[in-house]
C-alpha positions in Angstrom: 0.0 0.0 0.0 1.5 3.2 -0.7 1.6 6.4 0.8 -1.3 7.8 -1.5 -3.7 4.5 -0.3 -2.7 5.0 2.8 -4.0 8.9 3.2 -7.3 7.7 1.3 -8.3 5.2 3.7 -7.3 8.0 6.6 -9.9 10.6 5.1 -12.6 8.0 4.5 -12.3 6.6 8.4 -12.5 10.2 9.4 -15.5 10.6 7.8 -17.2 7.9 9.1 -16.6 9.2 12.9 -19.6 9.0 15.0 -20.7 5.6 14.2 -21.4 3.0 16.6 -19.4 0.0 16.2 -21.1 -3.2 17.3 -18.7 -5.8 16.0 -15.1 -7.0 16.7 -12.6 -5.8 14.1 -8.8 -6.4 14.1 -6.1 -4.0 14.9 -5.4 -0.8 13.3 -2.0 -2.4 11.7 -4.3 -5.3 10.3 -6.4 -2.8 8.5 -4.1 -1.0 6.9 -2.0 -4.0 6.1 0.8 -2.9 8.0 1.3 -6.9 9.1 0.6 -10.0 8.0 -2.4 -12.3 8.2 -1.4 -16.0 8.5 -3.6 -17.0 6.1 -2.1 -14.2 3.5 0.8 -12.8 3.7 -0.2 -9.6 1.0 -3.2 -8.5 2.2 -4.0 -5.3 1.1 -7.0 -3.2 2.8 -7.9 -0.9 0.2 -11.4 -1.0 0.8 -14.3 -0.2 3.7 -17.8 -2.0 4.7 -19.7 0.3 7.5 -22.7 -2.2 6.4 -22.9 -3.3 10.0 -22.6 -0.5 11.6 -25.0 2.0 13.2 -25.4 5.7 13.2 -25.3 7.0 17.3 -28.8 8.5 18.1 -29.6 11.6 19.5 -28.2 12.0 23.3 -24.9 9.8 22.1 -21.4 10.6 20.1 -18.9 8.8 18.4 -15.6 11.0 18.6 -13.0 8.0 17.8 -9.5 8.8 16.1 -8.6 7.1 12.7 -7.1 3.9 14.2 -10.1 3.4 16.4 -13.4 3.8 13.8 -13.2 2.5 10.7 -14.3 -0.5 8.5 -12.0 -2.7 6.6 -13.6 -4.1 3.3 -13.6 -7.7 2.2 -10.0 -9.2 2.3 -8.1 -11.1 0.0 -8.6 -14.1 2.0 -12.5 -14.2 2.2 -11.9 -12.9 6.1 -14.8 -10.4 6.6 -13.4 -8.0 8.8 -16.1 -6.0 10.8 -16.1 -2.7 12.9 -14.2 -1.7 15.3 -15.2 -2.2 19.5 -15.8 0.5 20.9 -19.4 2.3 21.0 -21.4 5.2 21.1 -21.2 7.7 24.3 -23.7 9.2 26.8 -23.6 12.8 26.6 -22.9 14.0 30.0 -25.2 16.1 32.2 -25.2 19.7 30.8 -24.5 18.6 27.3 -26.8 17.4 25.0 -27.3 16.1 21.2 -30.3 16.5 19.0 -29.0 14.3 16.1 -27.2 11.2 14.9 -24.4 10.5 14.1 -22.5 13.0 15.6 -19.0 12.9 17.0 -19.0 15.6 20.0 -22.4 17.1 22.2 -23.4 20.4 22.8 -23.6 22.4 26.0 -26.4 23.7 27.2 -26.8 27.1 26.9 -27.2 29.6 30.1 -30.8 29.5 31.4 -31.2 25.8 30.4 -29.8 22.5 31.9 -30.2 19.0 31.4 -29.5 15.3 32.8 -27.1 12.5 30.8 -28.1 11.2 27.4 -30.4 13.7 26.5 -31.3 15.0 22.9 -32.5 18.5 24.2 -31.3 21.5 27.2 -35.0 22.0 29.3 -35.2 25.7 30.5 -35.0 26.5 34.0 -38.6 27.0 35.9 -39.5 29.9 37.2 -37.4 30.1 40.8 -34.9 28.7 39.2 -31.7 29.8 37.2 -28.6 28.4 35.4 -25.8 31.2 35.0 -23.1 29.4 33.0 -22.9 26.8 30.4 -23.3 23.1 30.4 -25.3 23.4 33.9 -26.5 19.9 35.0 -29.1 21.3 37.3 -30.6 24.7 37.5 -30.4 25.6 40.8 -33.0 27.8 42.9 -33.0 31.4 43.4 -31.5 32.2 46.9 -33.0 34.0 49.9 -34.0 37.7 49.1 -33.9 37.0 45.8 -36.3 35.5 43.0 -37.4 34.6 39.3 -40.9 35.0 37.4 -39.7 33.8 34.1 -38.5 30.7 32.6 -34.7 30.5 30.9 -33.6 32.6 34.0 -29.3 33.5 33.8 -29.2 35.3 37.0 -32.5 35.6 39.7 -33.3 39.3 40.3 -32.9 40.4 44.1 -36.1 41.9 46.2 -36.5 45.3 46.1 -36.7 47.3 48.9 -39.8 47.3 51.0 -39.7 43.4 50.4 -37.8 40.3 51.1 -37.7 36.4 50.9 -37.0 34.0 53.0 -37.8 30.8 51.1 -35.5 29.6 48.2 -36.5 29.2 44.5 -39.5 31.5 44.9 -40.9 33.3 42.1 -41.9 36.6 43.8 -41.3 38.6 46.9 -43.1 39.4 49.9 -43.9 42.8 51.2 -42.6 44.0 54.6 -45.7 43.9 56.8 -46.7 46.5 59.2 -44.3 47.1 61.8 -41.2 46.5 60.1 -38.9 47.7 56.6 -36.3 47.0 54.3 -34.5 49.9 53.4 -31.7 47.9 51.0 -32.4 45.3 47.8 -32.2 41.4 48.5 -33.7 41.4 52.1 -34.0 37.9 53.5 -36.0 39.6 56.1 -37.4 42.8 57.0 -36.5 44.9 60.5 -38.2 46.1 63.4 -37.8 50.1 63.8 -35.9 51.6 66.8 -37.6 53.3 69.5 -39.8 55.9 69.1 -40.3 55.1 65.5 -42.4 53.0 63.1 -43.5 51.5 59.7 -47.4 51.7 59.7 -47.5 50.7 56.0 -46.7 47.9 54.3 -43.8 47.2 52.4 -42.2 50.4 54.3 -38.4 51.3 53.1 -37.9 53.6 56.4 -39.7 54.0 59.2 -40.9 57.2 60.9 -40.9 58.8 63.6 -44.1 58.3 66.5 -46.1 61.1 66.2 -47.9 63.4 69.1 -49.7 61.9 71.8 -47.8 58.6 71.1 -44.4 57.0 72.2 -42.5 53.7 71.5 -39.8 52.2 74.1 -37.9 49.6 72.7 -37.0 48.1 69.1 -39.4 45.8 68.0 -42.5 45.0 64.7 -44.9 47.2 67.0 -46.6 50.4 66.4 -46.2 53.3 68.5 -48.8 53.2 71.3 -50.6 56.2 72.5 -50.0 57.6 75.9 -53.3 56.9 78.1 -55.5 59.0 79.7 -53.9 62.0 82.1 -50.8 61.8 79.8 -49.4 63.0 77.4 -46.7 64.0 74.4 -46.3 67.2 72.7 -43.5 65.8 70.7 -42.6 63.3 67.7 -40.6 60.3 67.9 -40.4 59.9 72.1 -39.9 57.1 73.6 -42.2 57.4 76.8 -45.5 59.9 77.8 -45.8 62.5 80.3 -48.4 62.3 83.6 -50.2 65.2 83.5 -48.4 67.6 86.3 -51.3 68.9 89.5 -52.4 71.7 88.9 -53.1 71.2 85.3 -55.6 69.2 83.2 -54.4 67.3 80.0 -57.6 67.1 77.5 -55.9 65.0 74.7 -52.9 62.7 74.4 -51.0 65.5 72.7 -52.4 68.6 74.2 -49.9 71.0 76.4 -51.1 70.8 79.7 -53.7 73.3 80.5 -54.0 76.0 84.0 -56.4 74.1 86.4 -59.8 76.9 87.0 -58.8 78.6 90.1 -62.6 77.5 91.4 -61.8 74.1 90.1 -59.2 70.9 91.2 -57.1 69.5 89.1 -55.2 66.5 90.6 -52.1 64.9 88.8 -52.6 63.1 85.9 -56.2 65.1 85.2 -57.7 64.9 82.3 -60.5 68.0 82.5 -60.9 70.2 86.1 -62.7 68.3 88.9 -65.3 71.0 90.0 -66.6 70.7 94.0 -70.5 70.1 94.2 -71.4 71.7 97.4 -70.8 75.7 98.4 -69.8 74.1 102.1 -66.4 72.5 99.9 -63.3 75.0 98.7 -61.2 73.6 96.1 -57.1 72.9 97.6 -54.5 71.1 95.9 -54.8 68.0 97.7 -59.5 68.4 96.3 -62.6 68.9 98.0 -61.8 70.7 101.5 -64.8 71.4 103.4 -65.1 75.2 104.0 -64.9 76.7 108.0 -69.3 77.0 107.5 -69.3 73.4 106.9 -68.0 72.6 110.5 -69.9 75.0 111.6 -73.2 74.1 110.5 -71.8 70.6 111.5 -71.1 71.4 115.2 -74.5 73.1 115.7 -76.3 70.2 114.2 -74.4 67.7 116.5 -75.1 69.8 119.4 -78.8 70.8 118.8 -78.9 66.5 118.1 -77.7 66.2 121.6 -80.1 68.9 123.7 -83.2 66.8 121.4 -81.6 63.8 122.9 -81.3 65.1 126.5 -84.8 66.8 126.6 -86.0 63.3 125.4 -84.2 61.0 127.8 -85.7 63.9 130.5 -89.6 63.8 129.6 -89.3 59.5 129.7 -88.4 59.6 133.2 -90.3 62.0 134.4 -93.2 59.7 133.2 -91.7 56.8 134.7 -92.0 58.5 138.0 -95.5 60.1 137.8 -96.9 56.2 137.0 -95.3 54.8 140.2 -97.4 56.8 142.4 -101.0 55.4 141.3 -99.4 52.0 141.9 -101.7 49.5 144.4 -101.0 49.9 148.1 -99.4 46.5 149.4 -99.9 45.7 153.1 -97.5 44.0 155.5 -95.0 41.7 153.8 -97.0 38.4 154.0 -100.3 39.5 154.7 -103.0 40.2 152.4 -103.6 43.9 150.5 -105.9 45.6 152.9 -108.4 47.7 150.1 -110.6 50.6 150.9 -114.1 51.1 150.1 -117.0 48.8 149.9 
């Protein structure tokens, strides 16, 4: 065989790459007839018979070198040399092959991903996203971040006001009342500080408590408002004011007002306490009763006791007078001796 033979059967072999070789075949040297067969010592292999083998179906290639893939014709001596051993190959996970005969796969492209042996790349679901080439898997969005489309390259992070705490999510969730997100990609939202709040949802800041309200610690809560007899006159406290004595507080965020000077006003009053009866004065401390109150007292008690005396006086003087008219009694043991008939 000479050179020009040689470089024939070489470009014919290559064009037969990526078929699968089901039968046993002989060496590379025996092809070419680089050594002798025992039954003929000038063999030449000039010719090739791919009748028995098979093209490689979609998900497989065939990518063998020269020596390794190709089909000797009928020999000299009658010998029917077949294909060669080896077979067609699994594409691996992330690659893939839609036709036959092929010698090499494809990767998958970003946004798709696929398992071994497969003819086609399958998109990534929503929640899910493959950012590179020849992914195996797509692989769900992170926390604080999601995907609403199929084919996702990279998952798109929450924006502010929202968050997520799940993975491979295809939406957000908004910040509920009570807490915020100020940044993109929350995983969570926050509680605000002290005297401050988020009374919306999906809030990107909070604010600050306003009049006649107060908040003490960090936390999801709203600012409470300060309770009756205090109060606040400013924004974004942390605690209320009792209403001072002397003073009435008619709202939660009202200045405290001058008690009435005919009124009382005790600490923590919320309108002027206003003493019923002419016999009371109103003091700091309330209701005093007035110098004409004991008065009116101490002639009541004593005119109460002369009644009594006068009383106790007329019952025994009765007592007396109906002793007198009693019946005579005569000598101890003998009978009552009686006047008359």
């Amino acid at each position: 065989m000479n050179i020009m033979e040689l470089c024939i059967l070489i470009t014919i072999s290559i064009l037969l790459q990526g078929f699968c070789l089901t039968t046993s075949s002989s060496s590379v040297a025996e092809h070419l007839g680089l050594i002798d067969f025992p039954e003929d010592n000038n063999i030449n292999c000039t010719t090739f018979d791919n009748s028995s083998c098979s093209l490689c179906l979609p998900g497989h290639f065939s990518n063998q070198e020269v020596k390794d893939c190709y089909c000797c014709g009928t020999l000299s001596n009658s010998k029917q040399k077949g294909c060669c051993e080896k077979q067609c190959e699994v594409c691996e996970a992330g690659t893939y092959q839609p036709n036959i005969g092929q010698t090499k796969c494809l990767n998958c492209s970003e946004g798709t991903a696929t398992k071994q042996g497969s003819e086609t790349c399958k998109e990534c679901a929503p929640g899910f996203y493959a950012n590179k080439t020849a992914s195996k898997t797509c692989l769900p969005c992170f926390y604080g971040y999601y995907s609403e489309e199929y084919a996702t390259i990279n998952c798109t992070s929450c924006s502010s006001g929202y968050y997520q705490n799940e993975l491979g999510k295809t939406e957000c969730k908004p910040c509920r009342i009570g807490s915020y997100c100020n940044v993109s990609g929350c995983q969570s939202c926050s509680g605000c500080g002290p005297g401050y709040e988020a009374n919306e949802i999906h809030a990107t800041n909070c604010t600050k408590c306003s009049k006649g309200y107060h908040k003490s610690s960090t936390s999801t809560n709203l600012c409470a408002v300060c309770h009756q007899g205090w109060y606040q006159d400013k924004t974004g406290q942390t605690s209320c004011i009792q209403c001072p004595q002397g003073y009435f507080c008619p709202c939660p965020f009202c200045v405290p007002e001058p008690c009435p000077s005919n009124a009382n006003c005790p600490a923590g009053s919320v309108q002027p306490s206003y003493c019923k009866s002419t016999w009371y004065s109103n003091e700091e401390e309330g209701c005093v009763p007035t110098a004409q109150f004991y008065i009116i007292v101490c002639t009541c008690s004593v005119a109460m006791a002369i009644i009594i005396a006068v009383a106790i006086t007329v019952y025994l003087r009765k007592r007396r007078r109906s002793g007198q008219h009693e019946p005579l009694l005569g000598r101890s043991g003998q009978n009552p001796v009686y006047a008359g008939l």
